[in-house]
N, C-alpha and C positions, 0 to 999 in steps of 0.2 A: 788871289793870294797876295797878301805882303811879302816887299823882299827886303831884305837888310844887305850890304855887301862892306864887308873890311879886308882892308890891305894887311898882311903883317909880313917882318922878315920871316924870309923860309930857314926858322931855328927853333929848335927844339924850346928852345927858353919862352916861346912866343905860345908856344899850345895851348896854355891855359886860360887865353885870351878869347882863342874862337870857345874852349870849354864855357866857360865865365859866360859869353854871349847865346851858346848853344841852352845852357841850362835856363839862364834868365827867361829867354824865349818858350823855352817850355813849363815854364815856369806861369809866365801867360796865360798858355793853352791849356792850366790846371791837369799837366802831368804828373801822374802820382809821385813821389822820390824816388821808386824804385823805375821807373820811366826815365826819371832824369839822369840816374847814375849809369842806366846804361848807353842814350845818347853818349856822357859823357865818353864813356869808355870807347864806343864805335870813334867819336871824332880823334879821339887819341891816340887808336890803331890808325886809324886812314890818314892823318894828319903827319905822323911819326914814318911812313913811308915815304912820302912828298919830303920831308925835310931831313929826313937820314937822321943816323946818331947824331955826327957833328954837326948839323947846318949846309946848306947851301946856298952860294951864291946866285940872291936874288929876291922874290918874294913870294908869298902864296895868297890868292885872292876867292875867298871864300863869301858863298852867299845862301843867302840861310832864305826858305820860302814858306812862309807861316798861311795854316788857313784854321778852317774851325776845331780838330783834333789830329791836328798832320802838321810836322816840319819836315822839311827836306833841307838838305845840306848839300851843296856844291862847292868842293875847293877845287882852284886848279894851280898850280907851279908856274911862276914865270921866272923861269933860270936863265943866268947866264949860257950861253952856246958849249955844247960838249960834256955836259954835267948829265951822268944819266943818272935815272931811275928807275928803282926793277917796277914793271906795274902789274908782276902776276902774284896774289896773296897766296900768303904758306897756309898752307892744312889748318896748320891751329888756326890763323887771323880768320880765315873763313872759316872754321866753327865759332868761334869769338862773335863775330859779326853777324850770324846766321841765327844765335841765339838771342843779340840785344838788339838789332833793328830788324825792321820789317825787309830792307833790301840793303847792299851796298855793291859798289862795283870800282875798280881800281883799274883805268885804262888810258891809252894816249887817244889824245884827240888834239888835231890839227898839229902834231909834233908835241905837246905842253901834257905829261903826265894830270889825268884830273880823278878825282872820286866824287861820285856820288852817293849818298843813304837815305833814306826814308824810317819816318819813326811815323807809328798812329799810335792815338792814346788809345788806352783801350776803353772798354763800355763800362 
């Protein structure tokens, strides 16, 4: 697998960035547009938890894992100390996410709020 990894501020204003890079990447992997619109959407809900309405102090470093018909997505927060984040998804995000990737999960690890997703193109 290829990996890509980018740093961005943990803000809202920055989402469309890993979006931008999520879609190109699959874009690659000749995922159809309705593949790509829903990446889009999974990194947006997952992304949009990590950085809250307003932004948080800090940054999110996100790393995208490319292979023949499969990308996986890793972000994880690296916050300032005391800044929480909720990491159990609402009913709707998890239908949301259940419907446009293959998997995703919103948990802490080693203290740092992180998500994972997986998309496979289809046949």
């Amino acid at each position: 697998m290829e990996q890509i990894t980018i740093k961005i501020p943990a803000s809202p204003a920055y989402i469309g960035v890993v979006r931008l890079v999520a879609a190109g990447l699959a874009t690659r992997l000749s995922f159809t547009i309705d593949e790509i619109e829903d990446l889009k959407i999974a990194v947006d809900e997952l992304c949009a938890y990590l950085t809250g309405s307003q932004g948080r102090d800090g940054d999110l470093e996100i790393t995208f894992a490319i292979a023949d018909s499969r990308i996986e997505i890793r972000g994880q927060a690296q916050l300032s100390p005391g800044q929480k984040v909720r990491t159990e998804l609402t009913e709707f995000s998890r239908m949301i996410l259940d419907t446009v990737v293959d998997s995703a999960t919103l948990q802490q690890a080693d203290g740092a709020p992180v998500f994972e997703l997986s998309k496979v193109k289809s046949a």
